[in-house]
C-alpha positions in Angstrom: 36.8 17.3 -7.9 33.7 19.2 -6.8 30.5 17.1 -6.1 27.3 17.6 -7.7 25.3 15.9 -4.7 21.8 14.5 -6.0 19.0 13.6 -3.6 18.4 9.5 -3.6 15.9 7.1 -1.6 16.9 3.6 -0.7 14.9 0.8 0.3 15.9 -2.3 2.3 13.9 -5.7 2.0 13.3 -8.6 4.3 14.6 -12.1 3.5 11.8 -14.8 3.4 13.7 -16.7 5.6 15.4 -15.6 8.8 19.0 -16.6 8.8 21.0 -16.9 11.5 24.2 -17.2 10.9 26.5 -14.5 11.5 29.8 -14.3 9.0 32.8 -12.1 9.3 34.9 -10.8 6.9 38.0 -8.9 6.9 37.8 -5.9 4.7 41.3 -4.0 4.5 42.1 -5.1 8.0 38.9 -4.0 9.3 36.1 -6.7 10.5 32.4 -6.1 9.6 29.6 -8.5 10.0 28.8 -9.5 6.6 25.1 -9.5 6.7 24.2 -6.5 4.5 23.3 -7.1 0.6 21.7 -5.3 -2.1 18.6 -6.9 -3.7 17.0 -4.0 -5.6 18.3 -0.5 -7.3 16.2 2.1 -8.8 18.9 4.0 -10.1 16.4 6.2 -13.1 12.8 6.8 -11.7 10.9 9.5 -13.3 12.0 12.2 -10.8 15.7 11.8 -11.1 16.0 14.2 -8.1 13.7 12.7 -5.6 13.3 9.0 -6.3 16.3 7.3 -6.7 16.8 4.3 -4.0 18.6 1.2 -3.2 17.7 -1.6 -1.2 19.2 -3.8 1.0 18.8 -6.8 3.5 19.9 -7.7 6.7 21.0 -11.5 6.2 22.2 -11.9 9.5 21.1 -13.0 13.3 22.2 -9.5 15.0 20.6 -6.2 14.0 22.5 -3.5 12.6 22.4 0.3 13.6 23.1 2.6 10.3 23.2 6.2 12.3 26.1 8.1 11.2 27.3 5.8 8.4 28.3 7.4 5.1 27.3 6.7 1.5 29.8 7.5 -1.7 30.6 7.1 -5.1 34.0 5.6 -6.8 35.7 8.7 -7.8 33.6 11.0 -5.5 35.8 13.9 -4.5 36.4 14.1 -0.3 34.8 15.8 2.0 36.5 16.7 5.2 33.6 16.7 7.4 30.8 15.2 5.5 27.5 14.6 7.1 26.3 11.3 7.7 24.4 10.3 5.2 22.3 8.3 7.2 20.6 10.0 9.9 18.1 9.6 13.2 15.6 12.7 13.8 12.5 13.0 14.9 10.3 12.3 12.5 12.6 9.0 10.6 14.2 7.7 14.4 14.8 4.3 13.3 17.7 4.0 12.1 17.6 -0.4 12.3 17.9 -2.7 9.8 16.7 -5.8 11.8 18.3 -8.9 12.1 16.7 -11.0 9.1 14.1 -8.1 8.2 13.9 -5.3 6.3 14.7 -1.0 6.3 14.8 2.0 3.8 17.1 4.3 3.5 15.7 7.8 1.8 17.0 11.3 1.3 15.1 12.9 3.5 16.7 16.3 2.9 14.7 18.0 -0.2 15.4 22.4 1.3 14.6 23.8 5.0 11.0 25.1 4.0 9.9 22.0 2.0 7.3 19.6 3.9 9.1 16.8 2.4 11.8 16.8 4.1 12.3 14.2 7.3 9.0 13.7 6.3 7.9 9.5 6.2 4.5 9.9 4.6 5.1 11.0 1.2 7.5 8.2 0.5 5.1 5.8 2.2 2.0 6.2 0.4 4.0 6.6 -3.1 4.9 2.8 -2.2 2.1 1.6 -0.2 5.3 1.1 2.1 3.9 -1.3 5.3 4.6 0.9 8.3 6.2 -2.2 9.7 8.9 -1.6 7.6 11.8 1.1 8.8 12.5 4.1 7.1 15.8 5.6 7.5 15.9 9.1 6.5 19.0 10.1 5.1 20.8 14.0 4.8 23.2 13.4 2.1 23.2 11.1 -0.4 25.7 11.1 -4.3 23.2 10.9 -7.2 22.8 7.4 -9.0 24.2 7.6 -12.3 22.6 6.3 -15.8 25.5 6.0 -17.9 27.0 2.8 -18.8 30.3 1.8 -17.4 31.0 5.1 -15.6 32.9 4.9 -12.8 30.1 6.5 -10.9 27.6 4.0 -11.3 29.0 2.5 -8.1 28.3 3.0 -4.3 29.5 2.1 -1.1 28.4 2.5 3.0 31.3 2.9 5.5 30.3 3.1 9.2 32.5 6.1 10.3 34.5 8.6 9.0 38.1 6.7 9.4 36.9 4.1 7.3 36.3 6.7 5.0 39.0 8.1 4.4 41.4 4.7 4.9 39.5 4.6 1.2 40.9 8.1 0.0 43.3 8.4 -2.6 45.4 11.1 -4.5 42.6 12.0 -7.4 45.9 13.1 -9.5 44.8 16.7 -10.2 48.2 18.0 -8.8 46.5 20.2 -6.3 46.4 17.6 -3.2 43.2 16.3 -3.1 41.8 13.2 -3.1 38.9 11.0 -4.1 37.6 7.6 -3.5 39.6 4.7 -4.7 38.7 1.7 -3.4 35.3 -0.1 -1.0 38.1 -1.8 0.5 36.8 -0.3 4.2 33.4 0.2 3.3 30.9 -2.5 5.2 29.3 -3.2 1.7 29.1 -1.9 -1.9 28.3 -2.8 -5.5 29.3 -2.0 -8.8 26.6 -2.0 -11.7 28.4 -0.6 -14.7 29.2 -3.5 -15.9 27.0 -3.6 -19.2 25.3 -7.5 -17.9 23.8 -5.5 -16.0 19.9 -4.1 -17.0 20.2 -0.9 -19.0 18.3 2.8 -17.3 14.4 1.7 -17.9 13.5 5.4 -17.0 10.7 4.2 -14.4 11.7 1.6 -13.5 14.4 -0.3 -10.4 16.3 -3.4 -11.3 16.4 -6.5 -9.1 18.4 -9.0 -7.7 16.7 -12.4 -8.6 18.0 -13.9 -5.8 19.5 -16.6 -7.9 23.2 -16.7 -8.0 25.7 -14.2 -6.9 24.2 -10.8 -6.3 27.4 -8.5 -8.2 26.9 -10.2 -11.2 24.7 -8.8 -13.7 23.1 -11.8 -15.3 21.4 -12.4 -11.9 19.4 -9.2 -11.8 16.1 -8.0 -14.3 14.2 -5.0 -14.6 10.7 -4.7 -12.5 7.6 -4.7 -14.2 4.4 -4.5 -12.5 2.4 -7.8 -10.9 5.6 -9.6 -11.6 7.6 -11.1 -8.3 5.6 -8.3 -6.1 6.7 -5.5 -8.2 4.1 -2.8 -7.6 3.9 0.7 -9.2 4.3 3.9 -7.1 0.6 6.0 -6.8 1.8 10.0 -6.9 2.3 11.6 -3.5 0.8 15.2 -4.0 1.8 19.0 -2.5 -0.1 20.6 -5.4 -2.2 19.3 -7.7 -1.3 18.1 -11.5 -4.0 17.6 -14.1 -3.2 14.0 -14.6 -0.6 11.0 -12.8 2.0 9.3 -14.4 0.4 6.3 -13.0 -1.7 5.9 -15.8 -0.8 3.3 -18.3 -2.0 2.2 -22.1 -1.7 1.6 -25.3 -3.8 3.9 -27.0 -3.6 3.6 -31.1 -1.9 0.0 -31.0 -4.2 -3.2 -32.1 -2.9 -6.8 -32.1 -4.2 -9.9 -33.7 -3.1 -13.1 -34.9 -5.4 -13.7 -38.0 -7.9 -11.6 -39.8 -9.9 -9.2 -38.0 -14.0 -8.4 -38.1 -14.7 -5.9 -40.7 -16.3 -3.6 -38.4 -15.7 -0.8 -36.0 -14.0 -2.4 -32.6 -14.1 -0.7 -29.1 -10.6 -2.6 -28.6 -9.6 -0.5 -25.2 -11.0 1.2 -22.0 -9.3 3.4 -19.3 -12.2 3.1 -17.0 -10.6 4.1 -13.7 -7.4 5.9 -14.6 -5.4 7.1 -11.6 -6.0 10.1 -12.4 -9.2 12.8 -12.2 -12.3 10.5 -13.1 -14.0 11.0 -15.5 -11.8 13.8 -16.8 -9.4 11.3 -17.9 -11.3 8.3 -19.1 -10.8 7.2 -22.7 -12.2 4.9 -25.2 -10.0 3.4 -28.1 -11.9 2.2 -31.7 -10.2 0.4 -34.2 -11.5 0.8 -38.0 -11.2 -2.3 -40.3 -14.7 -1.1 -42.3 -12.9 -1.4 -45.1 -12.4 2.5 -45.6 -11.9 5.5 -43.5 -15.2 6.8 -41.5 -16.3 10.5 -40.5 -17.6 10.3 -37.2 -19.5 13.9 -37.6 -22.6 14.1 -36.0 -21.6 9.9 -34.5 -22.4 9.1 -30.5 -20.4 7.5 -28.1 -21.5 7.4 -24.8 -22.4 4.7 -21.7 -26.0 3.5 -22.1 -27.4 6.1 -20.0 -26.0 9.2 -20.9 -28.9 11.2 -21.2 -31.3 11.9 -24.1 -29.2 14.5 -26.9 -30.0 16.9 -29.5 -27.5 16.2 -31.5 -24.3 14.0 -31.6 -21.6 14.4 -29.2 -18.6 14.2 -32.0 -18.2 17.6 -34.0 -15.4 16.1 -36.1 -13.0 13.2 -36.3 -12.4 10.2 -39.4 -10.4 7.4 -38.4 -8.6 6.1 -41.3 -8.9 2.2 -42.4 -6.5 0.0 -40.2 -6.2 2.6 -37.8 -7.5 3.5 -33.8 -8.1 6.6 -32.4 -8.7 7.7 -28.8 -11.7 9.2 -27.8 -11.3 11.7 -24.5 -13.8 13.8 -23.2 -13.3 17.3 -25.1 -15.6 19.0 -22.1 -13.1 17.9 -19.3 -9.4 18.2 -21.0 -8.3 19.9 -24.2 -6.6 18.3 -27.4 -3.5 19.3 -26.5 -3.8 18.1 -22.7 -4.5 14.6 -23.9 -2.2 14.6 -26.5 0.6 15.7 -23.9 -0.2 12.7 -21.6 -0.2 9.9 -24.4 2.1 11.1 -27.1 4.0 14.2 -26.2 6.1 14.4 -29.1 3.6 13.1 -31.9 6.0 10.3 -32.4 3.1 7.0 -32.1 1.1 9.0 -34.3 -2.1 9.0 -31.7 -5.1 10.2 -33.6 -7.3 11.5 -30.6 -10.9 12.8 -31.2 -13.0 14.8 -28.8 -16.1 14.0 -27.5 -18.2 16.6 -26.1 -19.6 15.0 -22.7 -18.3 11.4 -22.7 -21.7 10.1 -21.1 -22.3 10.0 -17.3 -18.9 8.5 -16.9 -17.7 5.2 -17.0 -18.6 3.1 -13.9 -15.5 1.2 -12.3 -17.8 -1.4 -11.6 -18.6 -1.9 -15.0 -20.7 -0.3 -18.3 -22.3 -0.8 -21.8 -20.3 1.3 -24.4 -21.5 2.2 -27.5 -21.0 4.6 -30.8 -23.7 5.0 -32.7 -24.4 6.7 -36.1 -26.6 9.4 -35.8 -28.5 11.2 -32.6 -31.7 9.1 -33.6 -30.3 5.3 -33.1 -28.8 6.6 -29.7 -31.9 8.7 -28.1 -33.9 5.5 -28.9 -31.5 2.9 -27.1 -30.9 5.5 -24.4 -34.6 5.2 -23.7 -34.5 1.4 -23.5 -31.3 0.8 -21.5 -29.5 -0.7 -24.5 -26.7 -0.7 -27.2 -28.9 -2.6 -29.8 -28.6 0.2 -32.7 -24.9 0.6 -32.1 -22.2 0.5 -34.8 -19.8 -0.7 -32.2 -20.6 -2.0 -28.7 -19.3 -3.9 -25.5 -20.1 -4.7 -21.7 -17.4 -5.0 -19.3 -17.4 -5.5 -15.8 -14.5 -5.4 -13.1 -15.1 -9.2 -12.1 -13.8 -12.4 -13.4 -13.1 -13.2 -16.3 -12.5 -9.2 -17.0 -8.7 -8.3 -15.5 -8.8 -7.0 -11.9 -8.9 -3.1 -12.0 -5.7 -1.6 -10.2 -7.0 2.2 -10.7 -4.2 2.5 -13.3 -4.2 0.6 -16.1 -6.6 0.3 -19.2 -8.3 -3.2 -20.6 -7.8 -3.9 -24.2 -8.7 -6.9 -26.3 -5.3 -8.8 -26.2 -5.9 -10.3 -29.8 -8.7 -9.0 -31.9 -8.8 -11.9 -34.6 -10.5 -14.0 -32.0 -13.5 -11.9 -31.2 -17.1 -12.0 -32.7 -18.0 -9.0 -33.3 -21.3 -9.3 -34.9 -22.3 -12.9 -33.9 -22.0 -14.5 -36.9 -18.4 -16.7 -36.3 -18.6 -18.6 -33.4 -16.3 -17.5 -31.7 -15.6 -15.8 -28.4 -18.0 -12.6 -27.3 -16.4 -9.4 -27.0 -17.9 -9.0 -24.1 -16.0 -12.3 -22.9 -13.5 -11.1 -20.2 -11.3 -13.6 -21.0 -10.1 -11.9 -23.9 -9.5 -8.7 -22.3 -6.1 -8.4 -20.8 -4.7 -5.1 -17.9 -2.2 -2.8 -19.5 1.4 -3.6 -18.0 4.4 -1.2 -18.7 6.3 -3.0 -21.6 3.6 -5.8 -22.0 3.2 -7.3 -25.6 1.4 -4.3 -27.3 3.7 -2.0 -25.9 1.9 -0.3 -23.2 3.0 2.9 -21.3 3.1 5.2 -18.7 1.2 8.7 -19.5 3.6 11.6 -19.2 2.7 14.1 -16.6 0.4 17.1 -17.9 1.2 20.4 -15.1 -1.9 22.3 -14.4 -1.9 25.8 -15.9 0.3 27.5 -12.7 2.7 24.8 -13.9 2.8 23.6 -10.1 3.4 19.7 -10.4 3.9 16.7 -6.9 6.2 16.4 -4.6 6.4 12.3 -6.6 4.3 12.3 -9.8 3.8 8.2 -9.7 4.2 5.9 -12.1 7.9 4.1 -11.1 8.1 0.4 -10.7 9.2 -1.6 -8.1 9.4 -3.6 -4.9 10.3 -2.0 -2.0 9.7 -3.8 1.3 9.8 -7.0 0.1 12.3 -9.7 -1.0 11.0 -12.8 -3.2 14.0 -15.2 -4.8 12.6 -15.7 -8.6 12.9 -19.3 -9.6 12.9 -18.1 -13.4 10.8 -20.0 -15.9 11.4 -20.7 -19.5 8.6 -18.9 -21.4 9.6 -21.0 -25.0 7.9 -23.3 -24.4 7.8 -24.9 -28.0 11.7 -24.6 -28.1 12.2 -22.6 -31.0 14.6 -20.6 -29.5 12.7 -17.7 -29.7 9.9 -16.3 -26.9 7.1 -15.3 -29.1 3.5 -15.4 -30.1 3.1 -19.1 -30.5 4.4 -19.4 -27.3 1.9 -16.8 -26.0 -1.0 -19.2 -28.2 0.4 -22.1 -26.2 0.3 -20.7 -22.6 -3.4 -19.0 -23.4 -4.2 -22.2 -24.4 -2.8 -23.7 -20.7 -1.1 -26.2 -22.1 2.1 -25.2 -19.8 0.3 -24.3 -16.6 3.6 -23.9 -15.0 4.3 -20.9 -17.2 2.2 -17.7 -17.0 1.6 -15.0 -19.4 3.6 -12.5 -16.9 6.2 -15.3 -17.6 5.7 -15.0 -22.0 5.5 -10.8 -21.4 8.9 -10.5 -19.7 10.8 -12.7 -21.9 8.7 -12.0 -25.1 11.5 -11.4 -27.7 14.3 -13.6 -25.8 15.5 -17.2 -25.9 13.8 -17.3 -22.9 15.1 -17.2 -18.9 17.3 -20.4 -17.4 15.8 -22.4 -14.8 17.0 -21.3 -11.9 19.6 -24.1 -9.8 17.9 -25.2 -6.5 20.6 -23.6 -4.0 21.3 -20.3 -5.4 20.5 -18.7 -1.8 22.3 -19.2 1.2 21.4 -21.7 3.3 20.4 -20.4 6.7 23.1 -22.4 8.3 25.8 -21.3 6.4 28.0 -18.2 6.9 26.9 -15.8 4.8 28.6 -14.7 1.9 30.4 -11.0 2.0 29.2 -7.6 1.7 27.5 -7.0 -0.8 27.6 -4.6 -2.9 25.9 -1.7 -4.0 27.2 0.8 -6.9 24.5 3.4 -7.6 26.3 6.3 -9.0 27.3 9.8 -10.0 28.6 12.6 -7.9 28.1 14.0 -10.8 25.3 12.7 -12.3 26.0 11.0 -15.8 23.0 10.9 -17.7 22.5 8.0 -20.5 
């Protein structure tokens, strides 16, 4: 069997508590320290050739020195001399996981003229990596795989070459060689092909909650972003892209709970994407006139975007019950835009161009507005103001408005609750409270932008936009999120959280269980005491030789 060797990354985190303890266990006659475990697997990021990476924690009171050790798949074919997969060089010399702290293993290998390679900083600033943290660069690493059940989606780490091969067996091709059979000498492993285990969120690790054994797949969950310390990776750039994968929306999806204002709603903002400002800000309006509307010869702009001649939309209708995006026609092209947010037409985006989207739109807050006709605008441009608007709102990047994270858009979380024209009562859409930050798989659905190449088709060495932990280790006491106890996690729940009438549950809580019975309540316990002798080596299985794609 011939290997199809992928490039991977792998992270190791720190424990919040320092344990002592030291166990040993015998593994096929040999005696390792069992202090290693895997708490976090990112086994299908958005470069499948760069960013894989596991992580993994050093439980134990006596550091542990990784040069030389080896990393392979079940079913790998053998290599008589392979290099160590894990390796000490001038640029990635630490080579430590520290007793009770933390490490990261990378590939550090990407071809002998790229700047990448042995190279900490790109990997670093994707991550916001702490440069307390070790990074261990690594020469040779299997690729992860993303089908369920293979055999591949398995890994383990021996510590030498005899080890190795004590794990060699007859592959059965009749020619002689021989493949990996068994972890049975490796220091520590896992197997995630077992289908309890989260499926390949492309984007996205999966982590050990620290609840419970860490091979079983109930006990782990897929990242999301601001949830447990889950962050998501900023690009790291050796040529420049027209926009970052970092960027993340909802564009032409509305929700509400009741009947909404029969008007024209600004219901989202991308303010301060993470890519090229203001090239890439964008404006979402929802239509619930009552019929469709032309926008020909319409405004929209800040409040000071400079007196015009004539309106700023040549041509555009959004149809009744229906948004459209709004992009800046003299920065990006249709087909730019529409290649970021729907590549393959598929959400049906309706995206409008505006010629000269205003001065752009402050990160530190603005006055929208779409007016009519050239007219209304020139005369509320004079005055500062958005009083002859159609459609209007002032945000600003303080409380109650979400915290900007120079990635994610603001949109009005349920538009049956807003005023919209004063007349109901109820809350101002300019009320920051009803504005909510777009999270990947949130309860509109938001998503990550695809990545748009600039014309030499050139794109970065990481284009941004995976999510995950890396560096850190924080043991998830889970939550139920049904809180009425229908059974079901869903919007009355959400109602009943917004409300705070569970302050002990939180709407990251509702948004990663919407759609579920809801998570357990996790046992007091479930990690090791610091006294005790720690549990066995722990396993790792991220897979493919050959990599198996889902």
């Amino acid at each position: 069997m011939k290997c199809d060797l992928r490039k991977v990354w792998i992270y190791i985190r720190s424990t919040s508590a320092v344990l002592t303890a030291v166990g040993v266990l015998a593994l096929g006659g040999q005696f390792a320290q069992a202090q290693l475990e895997v708490t976090e697997i990112m086994y299908n990021p958005l470069d499948e050739d760069v960013w894989e990476w596991i992580e993994v924690r050093n439980t134990g009171g006596t550091d542990i020195d990784m040069a030389g050790w080896l990393a392979f798949n079940l079913g790998d074919g053998e290599i008589t001399n392979p290099n160590p997969t894990i390796v000490s060089n001038t640029n990635s010399p630490n080579t430590i996981v520290p007793a009770g702290g933390v490490a990261v293993i990378y590939d550090g290998f990407h071809g002998g003229s790229s700047p990448g390679t042995f190279n900490d900083a790109p990997f670093r600033a994707a991550w916001g990596l702490d440069p307390s943290v070790p990074l261990m660069a690594g020469s040779f690493w299997p690729g992860l795989s993303n089908t369920e059940g293979s055999n591949f989606q398995s890994i383990g780490f021996w510590a030498s070459l005899a080890d190795y091969q004590a794990d060699l067996v007859d592959d059965g091709s009749g020619n002689g060689t021989n493949e990996v059979g068994s972890f049975n000498n490796a220091q520590f492993s896992i197997n995630y092909s077992d289908a309890a285990f989260p499926g390949p969120v492309n984007g996205s690790s999966m982590t050990w909650t620290g609840n419970g054994d860490n091979q079983v797949g109930g006990n782990w969950a897929v990242s999301q972003t601001g949830v447990n310390g889950a962050t998501t990776s900023v690009e790291a750039q050796l040529v420049g892209t027209l926009n970052s994968t970092a960027d993340i929306g909802n564009p032409g999806i509305v929700t509400a709970s009741g009947a909404i204002p029969s008007a024209l709603i600004i219901s989202e903002i991308m303010y301060n994407a993470a890519s090229n400002e203001p090239d890439w800000e964008w404006i979402e309006i929802y239509n619930n006139t009552g019929a469709a509307v032309d926008l020909s010869g319409y405004v929209l702009s800040d409040d000071d975007g400079g007196q015009l001649v004539t309106g700023n939309i040549a041509s555009g209708t959004i149809a009744q019950g229906e948004a459209a995006l709004f992009y800046d026609s003299s920065e990006i092209t249709a087909d730019q835009v529409a290649d970021a947010w729907d590549p393959t037409g598929a959400r049906g985006i309706t995206f409008i161009g505006v010629d000269n989207l205003g001065s752009g739109l402050s990160n530190g807050g603005d006055s929208i507005g779409l007016w009519s006709n050239v007219t209304d605008y020139n005369t509320d441009d004079a005055a500062g103001t958005t009083d002859l608007a159609v459609a209007a709102v002032t945000y600003t990047d303080d409380p109650p408005f979400p915290l900007d994270n120079n990635a994610g858009s603001i949109y009005i979380l349920d538009l049956s609750n807003v005023d919209i024209d004063g007349t109901t009562g109820q809350s101002s859409q300019n009320d920051g409270a009803e504005w909510q930050l777009s999270a990947d798989g949130d309860f509109p659905g938001s998503f990550f932008a695809a990545e748009v190449e600039d014309p030499s088709g050139m794109i970065p060495f990481h284009p941004g936009g995976d999510i995950g932990s890396p560096g850190t280790f924080n043991v998830v006491t889970a939550v139920s999120a049904d809180v009425d106890n229908s059974g079901l996690v869903d919007g009355a729940d959400f109602l009943a959280i917004q409300r705070g009438d569970f302050p002990g549950v939180t709407i990251a809580d509702w948004q990663a269980q919407y759609g579920t019975a809801g998570a357990a309540v996790a046992s007091a316990g479930a990690v090791p005491e610091p006294t005790s002798l720690l549990l066995v080596g722990m396993a790792l299985t991220l897979a493919g030789c050959v990599r198996r794609k889902a």
